[in-house]
C-alpha positions as CSV (number, residue, x, y, z in Angstrom):
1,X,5.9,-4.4,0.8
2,X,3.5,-1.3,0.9
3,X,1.8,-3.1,-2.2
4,X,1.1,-6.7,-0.5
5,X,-0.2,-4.8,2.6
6,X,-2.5,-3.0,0.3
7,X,-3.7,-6.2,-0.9
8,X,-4.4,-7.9,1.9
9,X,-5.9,-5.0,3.2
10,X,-8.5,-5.3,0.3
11,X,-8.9,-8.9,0.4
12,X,-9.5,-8.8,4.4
13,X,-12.4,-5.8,4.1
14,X,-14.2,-8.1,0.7
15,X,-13.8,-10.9,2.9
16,X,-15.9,-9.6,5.4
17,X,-18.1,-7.8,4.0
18,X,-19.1,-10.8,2.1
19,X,-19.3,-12.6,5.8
20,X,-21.4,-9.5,7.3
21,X,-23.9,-9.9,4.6
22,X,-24.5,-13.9,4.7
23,X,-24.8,-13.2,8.7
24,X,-27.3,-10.1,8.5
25,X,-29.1,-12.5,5.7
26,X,-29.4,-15.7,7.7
27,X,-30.7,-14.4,10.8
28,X,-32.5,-11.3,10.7
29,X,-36.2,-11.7,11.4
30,X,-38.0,-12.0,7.9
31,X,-40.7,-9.0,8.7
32,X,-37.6,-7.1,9.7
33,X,-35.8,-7.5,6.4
34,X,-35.2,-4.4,4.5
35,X,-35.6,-5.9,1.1
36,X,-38.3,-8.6,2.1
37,X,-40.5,-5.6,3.6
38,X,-39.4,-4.0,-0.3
39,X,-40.6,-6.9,-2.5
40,X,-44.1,-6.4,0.4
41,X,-44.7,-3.2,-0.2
42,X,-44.3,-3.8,-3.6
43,X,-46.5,-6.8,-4.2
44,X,-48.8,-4.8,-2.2
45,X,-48.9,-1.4,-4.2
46,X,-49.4,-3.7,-7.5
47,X,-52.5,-5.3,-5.9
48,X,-54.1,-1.9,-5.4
49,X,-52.7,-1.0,-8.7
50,X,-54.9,-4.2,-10.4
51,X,-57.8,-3.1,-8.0
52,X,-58.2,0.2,-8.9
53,X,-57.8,-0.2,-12.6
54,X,-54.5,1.9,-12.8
55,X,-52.1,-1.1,-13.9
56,X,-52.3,-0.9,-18.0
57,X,-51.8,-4.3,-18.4
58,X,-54.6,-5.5,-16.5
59,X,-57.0,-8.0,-18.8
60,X,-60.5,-6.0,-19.7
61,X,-63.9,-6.0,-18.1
62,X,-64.5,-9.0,-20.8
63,X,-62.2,-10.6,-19.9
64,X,-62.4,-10.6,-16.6
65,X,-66.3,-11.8,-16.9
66,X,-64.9,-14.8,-18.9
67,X,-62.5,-15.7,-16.6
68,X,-65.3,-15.1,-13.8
69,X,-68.4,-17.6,-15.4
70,X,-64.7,-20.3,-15.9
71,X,-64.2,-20.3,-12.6
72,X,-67.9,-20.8,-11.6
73,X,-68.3,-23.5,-14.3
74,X,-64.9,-25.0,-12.8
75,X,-66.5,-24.7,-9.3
76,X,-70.2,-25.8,-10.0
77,X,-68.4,-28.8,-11.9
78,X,-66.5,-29.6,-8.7
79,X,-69.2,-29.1,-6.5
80,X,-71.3,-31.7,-8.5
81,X,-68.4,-34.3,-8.2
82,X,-68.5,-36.8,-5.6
83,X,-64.8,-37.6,-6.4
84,X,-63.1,-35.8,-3.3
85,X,-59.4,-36.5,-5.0
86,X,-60.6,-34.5,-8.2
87,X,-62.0,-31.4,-6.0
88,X,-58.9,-30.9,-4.3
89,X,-57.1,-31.0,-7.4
90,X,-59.1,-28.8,-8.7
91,X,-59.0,-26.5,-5.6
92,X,-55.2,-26.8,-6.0
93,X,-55.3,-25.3,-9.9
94,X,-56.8,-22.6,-8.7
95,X,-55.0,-21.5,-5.9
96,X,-51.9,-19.1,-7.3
97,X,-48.7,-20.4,-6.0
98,X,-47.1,-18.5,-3.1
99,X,-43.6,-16.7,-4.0
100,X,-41.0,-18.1,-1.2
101,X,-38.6,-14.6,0.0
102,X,-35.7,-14.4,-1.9
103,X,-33.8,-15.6,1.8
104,X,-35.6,-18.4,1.8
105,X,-34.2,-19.5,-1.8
106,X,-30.9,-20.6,-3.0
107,X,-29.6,-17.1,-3.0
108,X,-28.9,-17.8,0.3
109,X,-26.6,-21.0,0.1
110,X,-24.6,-19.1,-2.9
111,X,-24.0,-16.4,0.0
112,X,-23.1,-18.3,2.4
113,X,-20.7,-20.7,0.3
114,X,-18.7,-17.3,-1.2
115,X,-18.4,-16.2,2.5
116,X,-16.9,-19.6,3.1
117,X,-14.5,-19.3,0.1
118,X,-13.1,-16.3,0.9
119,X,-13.1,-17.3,4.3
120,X,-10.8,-20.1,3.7
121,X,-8.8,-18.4,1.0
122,X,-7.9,-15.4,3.4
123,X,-6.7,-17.9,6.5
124,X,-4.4,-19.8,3.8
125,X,-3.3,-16.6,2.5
126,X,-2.3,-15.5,6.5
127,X,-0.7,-18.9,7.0
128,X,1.1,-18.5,3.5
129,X,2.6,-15.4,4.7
130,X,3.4,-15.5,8.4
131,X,5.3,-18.3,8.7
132,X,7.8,-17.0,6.1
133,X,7.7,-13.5,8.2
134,X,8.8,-15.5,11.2
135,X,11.6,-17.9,9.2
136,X,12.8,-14.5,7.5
137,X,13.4,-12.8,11.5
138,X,15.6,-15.9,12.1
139,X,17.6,-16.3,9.4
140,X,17.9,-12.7,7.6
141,X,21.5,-10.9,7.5
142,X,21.7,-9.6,4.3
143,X,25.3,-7.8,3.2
144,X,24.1,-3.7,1.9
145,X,25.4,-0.6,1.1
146,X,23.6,1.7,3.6
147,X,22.9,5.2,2.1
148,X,22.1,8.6,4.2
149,X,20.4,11.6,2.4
150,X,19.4,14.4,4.4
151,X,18.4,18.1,3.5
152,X,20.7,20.5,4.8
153,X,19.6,23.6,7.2
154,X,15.8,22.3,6.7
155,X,14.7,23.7,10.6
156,X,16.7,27.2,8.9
157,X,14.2,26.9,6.1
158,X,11.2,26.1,8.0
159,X,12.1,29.0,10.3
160,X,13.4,31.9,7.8
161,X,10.9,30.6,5.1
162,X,7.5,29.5,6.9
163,X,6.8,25.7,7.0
164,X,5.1,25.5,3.8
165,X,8.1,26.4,1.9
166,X,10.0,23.6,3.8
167,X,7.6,21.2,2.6
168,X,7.6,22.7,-1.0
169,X,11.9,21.6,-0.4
170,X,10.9,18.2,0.5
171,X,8.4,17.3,-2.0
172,X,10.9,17.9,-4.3
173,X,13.9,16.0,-2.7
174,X,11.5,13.3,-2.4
175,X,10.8,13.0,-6.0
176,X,14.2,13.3,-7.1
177,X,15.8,10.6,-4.2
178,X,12.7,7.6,-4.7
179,X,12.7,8.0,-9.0
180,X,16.7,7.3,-8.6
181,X,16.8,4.8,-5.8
182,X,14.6,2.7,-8.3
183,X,16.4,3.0,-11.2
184,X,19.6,2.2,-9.3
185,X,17.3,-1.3,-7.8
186,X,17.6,-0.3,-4.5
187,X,16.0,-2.7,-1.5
188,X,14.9,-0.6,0.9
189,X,13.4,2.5,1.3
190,X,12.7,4.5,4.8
191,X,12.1,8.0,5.5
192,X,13.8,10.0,8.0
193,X,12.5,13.3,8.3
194,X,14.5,15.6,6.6
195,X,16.2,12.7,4.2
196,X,15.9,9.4,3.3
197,X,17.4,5.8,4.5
198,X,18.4,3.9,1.2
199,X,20.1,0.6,1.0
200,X,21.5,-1.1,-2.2
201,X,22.6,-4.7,-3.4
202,X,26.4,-3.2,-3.7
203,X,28.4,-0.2,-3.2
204,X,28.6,0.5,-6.7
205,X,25.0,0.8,-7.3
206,X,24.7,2.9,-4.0
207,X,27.5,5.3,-5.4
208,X,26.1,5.9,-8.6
209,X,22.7,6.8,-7.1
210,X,24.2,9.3,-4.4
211,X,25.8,10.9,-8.1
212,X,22.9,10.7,-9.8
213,X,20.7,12.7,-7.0
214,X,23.1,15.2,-6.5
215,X,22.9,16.0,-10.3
216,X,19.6,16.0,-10.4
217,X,19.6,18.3,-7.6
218,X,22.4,20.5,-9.2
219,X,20.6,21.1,-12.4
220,X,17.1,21.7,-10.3
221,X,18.7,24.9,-8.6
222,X,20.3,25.8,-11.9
223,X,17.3,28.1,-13.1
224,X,15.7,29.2,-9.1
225,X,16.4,31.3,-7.0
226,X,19.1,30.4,-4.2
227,X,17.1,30.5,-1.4
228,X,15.1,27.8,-2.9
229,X,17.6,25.3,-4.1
230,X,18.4,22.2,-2.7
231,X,21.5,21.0,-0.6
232,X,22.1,17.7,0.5
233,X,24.5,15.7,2.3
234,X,24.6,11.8,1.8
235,X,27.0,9.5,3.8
236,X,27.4,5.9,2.4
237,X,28.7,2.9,4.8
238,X,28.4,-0.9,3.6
239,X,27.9,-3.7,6.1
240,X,25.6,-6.6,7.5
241,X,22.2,-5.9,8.2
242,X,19.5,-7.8,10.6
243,X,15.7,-7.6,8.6
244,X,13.0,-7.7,10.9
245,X,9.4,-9.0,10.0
246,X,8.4,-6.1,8.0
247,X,11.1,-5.7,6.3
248,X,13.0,-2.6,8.1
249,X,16.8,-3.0,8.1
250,X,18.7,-3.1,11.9
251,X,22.7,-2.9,12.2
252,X,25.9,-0.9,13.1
253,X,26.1,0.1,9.8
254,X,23.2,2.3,9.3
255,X,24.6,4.3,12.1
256,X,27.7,4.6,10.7
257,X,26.3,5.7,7.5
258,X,24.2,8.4,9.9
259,X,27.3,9.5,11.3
260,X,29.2,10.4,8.1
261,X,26.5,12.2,7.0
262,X,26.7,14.8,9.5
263,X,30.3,14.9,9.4
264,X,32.1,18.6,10.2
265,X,36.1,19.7,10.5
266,X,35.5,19.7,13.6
267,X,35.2,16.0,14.4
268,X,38.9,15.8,12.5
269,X,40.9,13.6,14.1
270,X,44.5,14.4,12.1
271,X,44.8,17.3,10.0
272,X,48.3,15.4,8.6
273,X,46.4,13.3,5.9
274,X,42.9,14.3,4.2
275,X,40.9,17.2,3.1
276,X,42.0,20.9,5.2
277,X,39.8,23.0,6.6
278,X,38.7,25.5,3.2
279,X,38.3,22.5,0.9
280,X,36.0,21.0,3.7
281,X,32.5,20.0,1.8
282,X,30.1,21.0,4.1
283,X,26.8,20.2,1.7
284,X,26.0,18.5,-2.0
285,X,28.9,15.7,-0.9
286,X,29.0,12.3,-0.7
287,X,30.9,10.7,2.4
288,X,32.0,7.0,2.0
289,X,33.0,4.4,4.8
290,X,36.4,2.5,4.6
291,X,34.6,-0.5,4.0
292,X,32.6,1.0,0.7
293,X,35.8,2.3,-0.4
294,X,37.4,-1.2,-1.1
295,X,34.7,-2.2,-2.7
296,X,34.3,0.8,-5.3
297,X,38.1,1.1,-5.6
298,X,38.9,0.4,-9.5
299,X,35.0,1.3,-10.9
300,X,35.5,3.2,-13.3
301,X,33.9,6.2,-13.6
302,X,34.1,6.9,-9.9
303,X,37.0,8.2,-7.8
304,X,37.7,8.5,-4.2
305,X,40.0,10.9,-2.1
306,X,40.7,10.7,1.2
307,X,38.7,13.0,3.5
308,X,40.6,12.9,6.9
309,X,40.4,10.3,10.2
310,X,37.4,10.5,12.0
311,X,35.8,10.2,15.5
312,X,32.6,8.9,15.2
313,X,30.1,9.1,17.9
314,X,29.4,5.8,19.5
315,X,32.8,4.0,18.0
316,X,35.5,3.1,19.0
317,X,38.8,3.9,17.4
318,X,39.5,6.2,14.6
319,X,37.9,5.8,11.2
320,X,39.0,6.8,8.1
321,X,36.2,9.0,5.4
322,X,36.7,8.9,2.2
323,X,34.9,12.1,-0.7
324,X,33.3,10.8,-4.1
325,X,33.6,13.8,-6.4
326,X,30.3,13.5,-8.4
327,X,30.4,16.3,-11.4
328,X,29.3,15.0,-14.2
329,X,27.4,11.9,-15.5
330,X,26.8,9.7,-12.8
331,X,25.8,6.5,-15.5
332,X,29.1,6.7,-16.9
């Protein structure tokens, strides 16, 4: 997406710079013509050059005397002829032939027919492309697995740490979280802030990318300091999506997948089934939906344990969270 902007970003400014140039070229006044008044000057500086002897490949004084008695000769000769077609022939030889502005040439109509081109190519590249954008709002519901990243305690570490530091965090979340969600093929891409909104073709692929960050993360804060390591939290929902015209995914499950992210013990419904309070996860987890969890069930190489029944804000009933334990390889 951010790549066929860019394009058409490029191809819009050659466009019209190509157009700005035929324009300033057609009409500006020929006196007033930056490079018309430059070819001038210079035409004019080489005269005075010839006059004043300073142009080193000016013909010598002989020469010059030659050419001199030719052209009397030519002109007593013409003078003596009564033949008035044969003077002005004669006059015409020896005028020099005047040098037409480049404007004035076919430089011009090559200007003004690439304008034209790109003109045309640019509005059939617009049409090409917005009336798919408009199809696509009409008809896109695409079936995703929704995943939630987010830094934990990043306002803590912008506080206790100085913002700088905080960014330092980020940078680093970032490049672990986009260099994963690409090898996994994810679809989508959005920041939030403090995280990142991820969707994925299926819940498998969005399960093993979760892993994969978090042990990439793990083995970053294996050799820092712990005030510098990363913690994340990552909630994973799967559902039917709306696309709008640039792409950017709409539905119930993207807040769903928000809401398990920020999951605590305290939004525990039923402390009869799931996880008690010590063996809570509060950070480096991954949270999965009901829905996910049917999906995944049977992967192997990933495994699933019930978390507890949930309340989630903004829905109705009860919900039941399910914990991925990710230690270990997350490509097996």
């Amino acid at each position: 997406m951010r790549a066929e902007k860019e394009r058409m970003r490029r191809f819009s400014m050659i466009s019209m710079a190509v157009v700005w140039i035929a324009v300033i070229t057609l009409f500006a006044p020929s006196g007033s013509f930056p490079l018309a008044n430059g070819l001038s000057l210079a035409h004019g500086q080489l005269g005075e050059m010839q006059s004043s002897g300073e142009n080193l490949h000016s013909p010598s004084t002989r020469e010059l005397t030659v050419q001199s008695q030719g052209s009397k000769r030519m002109m007593g000769e013409g003078m003596g002829s009564s033949d008035p077609v044969e003077m002005g022939k004669m006059m015409r030889d020896m005028t020099p032939p005047k040098e037409a502005p480049f404007y004035q040439e076919k430089t011009l109509l090559v200007l003004m027919t690439a304008a034209f081109v790109l003109i045309i190519l640019w509005i059939l590249r617009r049409w090409g492309v917005l009336p798919r954008r408009a199809l696509r709002t009409q008809t896109s519901f695409v079936n995703e697995a929704i995943l939630v990243v987010d830094l934990c305690e990043s306002t803590k570490l912008a506080v206790t740490q100085g913002d700088a530091f905080a960014m330092r965090i980020k940078n680093k979340m970032m490049a672990c979280v986009r260099e994963v969600s690409e090898d996994f093929g994810s679809k989508f891409l959005e920041g939030t802030g403090d995280g990142y909104l991820i969707t994925f073709p299926t819940g498998t692929d969005a399960v093993r990318a979760a892993m994969k960050i978090l042990q990439n993360a793990q083995d970053y804060n294996r050799d820092i300091p712990r005030k510098e390591r990363i913690e994340l939290r990552i909630g994973i929902s799967y559902g039917e999506l709306v696309l709008d015209e640039q792409g950017k995914r709409h539905g119930v499950a993207i807040n769903k997948a928000f809401r398990m992210e920020g999951l605590t013990i305290d939004h525990q419904e039923s402390l009869k089934d799931g996880l008690k309070a010590d063996a809570f996860p509060d950070k480096n987890r991954i949270f999965v939906s009901e829905e996910l969890k049917e999906e995944i069930d049977g992967v192997e190489g990933i495994d699933v344990q019930l978390v507890g029944v949930f309340n989630l804000k903004g829905f109705t009933a009860l919900h039941r969270i399910y914990q991925v334990p990710w230690k270990g390889d997350a490509g097996n």
